[in-house]
N, C-alpha and C positions, 0 to 999 in steps of 0.2 A: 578548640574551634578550628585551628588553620588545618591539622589534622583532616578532620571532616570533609574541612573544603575541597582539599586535596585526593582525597577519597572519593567525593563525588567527582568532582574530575574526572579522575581515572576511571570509573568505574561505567561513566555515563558522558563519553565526550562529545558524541554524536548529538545528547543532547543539547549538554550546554551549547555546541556549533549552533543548534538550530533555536536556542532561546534568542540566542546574542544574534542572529539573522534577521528573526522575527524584532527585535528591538531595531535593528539599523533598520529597517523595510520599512516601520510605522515613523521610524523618525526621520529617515531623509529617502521621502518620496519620491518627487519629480523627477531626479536623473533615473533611478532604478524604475519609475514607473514607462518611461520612454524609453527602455530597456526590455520592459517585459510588453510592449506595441511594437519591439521590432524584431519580433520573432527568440527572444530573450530564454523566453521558458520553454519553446522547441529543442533551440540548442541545447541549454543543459540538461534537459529530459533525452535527449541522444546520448549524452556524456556519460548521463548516467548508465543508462540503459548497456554502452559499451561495456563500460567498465566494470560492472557488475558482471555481464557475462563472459569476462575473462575469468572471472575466479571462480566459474562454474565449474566443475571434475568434469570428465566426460563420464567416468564411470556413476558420475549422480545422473546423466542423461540417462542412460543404460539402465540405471534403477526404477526411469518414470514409468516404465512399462508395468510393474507392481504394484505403482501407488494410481492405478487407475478407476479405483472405486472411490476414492476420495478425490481424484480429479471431480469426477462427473457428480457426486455429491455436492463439490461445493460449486459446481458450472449451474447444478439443480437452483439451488440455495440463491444464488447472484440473477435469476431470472426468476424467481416466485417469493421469496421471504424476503428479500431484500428491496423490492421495487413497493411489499405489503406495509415491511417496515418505514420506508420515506415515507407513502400517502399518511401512513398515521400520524408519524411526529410532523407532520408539516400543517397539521388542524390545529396545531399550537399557536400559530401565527396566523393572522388576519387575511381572510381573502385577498388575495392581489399577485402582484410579482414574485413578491417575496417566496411566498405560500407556493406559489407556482416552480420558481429555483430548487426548493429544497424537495419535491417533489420528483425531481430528475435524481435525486444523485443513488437510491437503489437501484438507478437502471446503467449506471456508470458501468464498467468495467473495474477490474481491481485496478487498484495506483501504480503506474509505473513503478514509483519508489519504493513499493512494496517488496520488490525484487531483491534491492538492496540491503532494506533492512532485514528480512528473512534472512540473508547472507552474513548480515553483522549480529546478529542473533545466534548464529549458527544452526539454523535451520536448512530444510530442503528446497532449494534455491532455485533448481531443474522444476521442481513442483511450482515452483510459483510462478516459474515462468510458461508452466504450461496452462496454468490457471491464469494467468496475464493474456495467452492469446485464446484462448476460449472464451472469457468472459470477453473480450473485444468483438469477435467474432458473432456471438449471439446478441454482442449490446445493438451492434449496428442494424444487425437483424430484427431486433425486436420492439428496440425502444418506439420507434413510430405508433406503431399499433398497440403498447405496452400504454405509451402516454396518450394517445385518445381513448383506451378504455377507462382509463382514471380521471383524466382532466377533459371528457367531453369533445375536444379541439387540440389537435396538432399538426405539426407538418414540418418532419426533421426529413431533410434530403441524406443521403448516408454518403454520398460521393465524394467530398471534402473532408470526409471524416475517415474516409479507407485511406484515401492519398496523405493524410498527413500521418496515420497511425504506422503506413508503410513505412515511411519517409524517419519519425519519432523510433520506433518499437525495431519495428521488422528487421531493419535496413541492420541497424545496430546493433541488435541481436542475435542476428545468423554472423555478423561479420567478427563481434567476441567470442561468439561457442568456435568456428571456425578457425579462428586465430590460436585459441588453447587447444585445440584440436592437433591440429595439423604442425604449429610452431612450438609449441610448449612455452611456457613463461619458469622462471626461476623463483626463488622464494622472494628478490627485490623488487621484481615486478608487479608482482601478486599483493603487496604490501603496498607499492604504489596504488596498482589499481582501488583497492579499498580507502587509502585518500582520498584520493579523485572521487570515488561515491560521496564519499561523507563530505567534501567541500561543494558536489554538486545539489546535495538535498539542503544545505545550506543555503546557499545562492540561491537555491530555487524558493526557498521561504521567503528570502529577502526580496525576490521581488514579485511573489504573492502580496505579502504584506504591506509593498509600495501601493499596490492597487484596493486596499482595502480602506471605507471611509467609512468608519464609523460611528451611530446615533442613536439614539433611545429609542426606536423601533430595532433597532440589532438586538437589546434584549433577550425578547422573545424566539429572534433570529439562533443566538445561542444556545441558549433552551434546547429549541429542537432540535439542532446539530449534535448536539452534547449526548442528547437521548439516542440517536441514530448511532454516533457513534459506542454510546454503550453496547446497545442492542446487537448492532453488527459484530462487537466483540463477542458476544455472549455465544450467538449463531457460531462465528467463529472457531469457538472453543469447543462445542458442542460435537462440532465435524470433528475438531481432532481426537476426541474421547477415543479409547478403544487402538488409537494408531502410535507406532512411536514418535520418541520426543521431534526426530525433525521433520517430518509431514505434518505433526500437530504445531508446530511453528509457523508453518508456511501456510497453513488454512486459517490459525489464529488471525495474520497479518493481511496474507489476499483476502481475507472478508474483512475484517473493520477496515481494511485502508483501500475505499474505493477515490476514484480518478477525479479529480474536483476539474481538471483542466475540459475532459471529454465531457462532463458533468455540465458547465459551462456552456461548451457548443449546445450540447444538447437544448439548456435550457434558453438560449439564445437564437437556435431553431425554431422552437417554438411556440414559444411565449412573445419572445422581441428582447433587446438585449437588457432592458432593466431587470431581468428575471436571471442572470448569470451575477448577479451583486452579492448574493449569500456564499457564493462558490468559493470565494476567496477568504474568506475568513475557515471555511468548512479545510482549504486547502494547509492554514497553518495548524488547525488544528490538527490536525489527520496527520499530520510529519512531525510535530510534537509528539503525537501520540505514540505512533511507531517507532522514532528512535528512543521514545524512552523506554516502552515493551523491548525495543533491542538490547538494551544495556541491561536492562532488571533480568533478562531470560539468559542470556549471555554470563551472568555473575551469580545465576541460578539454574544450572543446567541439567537438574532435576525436578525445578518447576512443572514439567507438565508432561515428566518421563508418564504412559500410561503402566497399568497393571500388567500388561503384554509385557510391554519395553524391560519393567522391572524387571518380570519373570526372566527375563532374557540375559540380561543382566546375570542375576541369580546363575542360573544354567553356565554360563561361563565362567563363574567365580568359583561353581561347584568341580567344575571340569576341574579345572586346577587345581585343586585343590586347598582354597580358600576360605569356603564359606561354611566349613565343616560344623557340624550340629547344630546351626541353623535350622530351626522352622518356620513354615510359614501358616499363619491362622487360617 
């Protein structure tokens, strides 16, 4: 047994970080909730956002230009299957606020953090960040008209939402590709910076989780979260079919792991803010989720190589002359 334990450790620490966050959040509220009301989860959504994009390559920028049919795929996916998918799982739960919260979140943008775990996945990391500012881009643009053709009545202002996304994403993210750009980092740096994500996606559940109050209408609340975030996975995976292992990483993680935070606003625009209540339980879920997708893909790095990828594979081994009298069916 301690074996095991130790195993999982190693193999999943991202997660365990973000279990053992999620247990301090729901257990000692009040300071961490007065944390996350003073601009709490900004900060470490910058931290992250930095330090992730230190350990971007430049030459993965240079490669975004190739992965741009799966960009616009999954930018497709995040403005039509994904806004179809919340309206349905949200008929789960009873007319009201609730119903109304969990209705915003296929219109989110991908998760911040999605960035990071794509990266501790080993995935394509420039991809998701480019699917990070495109699905932002169109959410701000769309979501207004997107949520009165579904719910009848809205009225999201987008203003507060550019300035803080600049301020969150933007700001952070040109000033880490910039920094490995121009500065270069060493291999201790680079190793630092990946702490720093994994202790910020941490902190960040901890004080998601401070703000979560839950009661036997969350039930149902569950349910349809749960089902969203299947679904999303599934879309997810779908886009990556067909592409190699790490752009099918990066689409796997920007579509199930959309923005519980912008998710929020949104639904706090408008509905009124009892209808950003579900966002926060959606938001540990959704970091749960993704670090443990990071660690399983991470410790299986041929999880979701496609038939291309393989072949490629193959083709290189054969160069060499390795993979002699090999056939393939």
């Amino acid at each position: 047994m301690p074996s095991r334990v130790r195993a999982l450790f190693a193999g999943y620490p991202e997660l365990i970080a973000v279990l053992a966050a999620a247990v301090i959040g729901l257990s000692v509220q009040s300071p961490l909730a007065w944390l996350a009301g003073h601009q709490g989860i900004n900060i470490l959504l910058a931290a992250l956002v930095f330090a992730t994009a230190v350990t971007i390559e430049p030459a993965a920028l240079r490669r975004l230009s190739a992965t741009w049919r799966s960009l616009l795929a999954a930018l497709a996916a995040g403005i039509t299957v994904l806004p179809a998918l919340s309206w349905a799982v949200s008929r789960i739960v009873a007319a009201g606020s609730l119903r109304d919260g969990i209705m915003t979140l296929g219109l989110a943008p991908c998760e911040i953090a999605s960035v990071a775990t794509t990266a501790m996945a080993g995935g394509e990391a420039a991809l998701s960040a480019g699917v990070l500012i495109g699905s932002t881009v169109i959410a701000v643009a769309a979501a207004g008209p997107v949520l009165t053709l579904e719910a009848g009545h809205a009225a999201v202002g987008p203003g507060h939402i550019i300035v803080s996304l600049a301020l969150v994403v933007a700001l952070p993210l040109a000033a880490g590709i910039l920094l490995r750009a121009r500065v270069g980092i060493g291999a201790r740096a680079e190793r630092a910076a990946e702490t720093t994500a994994v202790l910020s996606v941490a902190a960040l559940v901890a004080l998601i989780a401070a703000e979560v109050h839950l009661s036997v209408r969350y039930v149902a609340v569950g349910v349809a979260l749960v089902a969203f975030l299947a679904a999303s996975a599934l879309v997810g995976r779908l886009l990556g079919a067909g592409t190699g292992r790490a752009p099918a990483v990066a689409l796997l993680l920007t579509t199930s792991m959309r923005d519980f935070a912008i998710a929020a606003g949104l639904a706090a625009a408008a509905f009124g803010t009892a209808a950003a209540a579900p966002l926060g339980l959606y938001g540990i879920l959704v970091l749960v989720w993704g670090t443990a997708a990071a660690g399983f893909l991470r410790k299986r790095p041929g999880r979701l190589a496609s038939g291309r990828a393989i072949e490629g594979i193959e083709e290189h081994h054969r160069a060499a002359g390795q993979v002699g009298g090999v056939t393939r069916d």
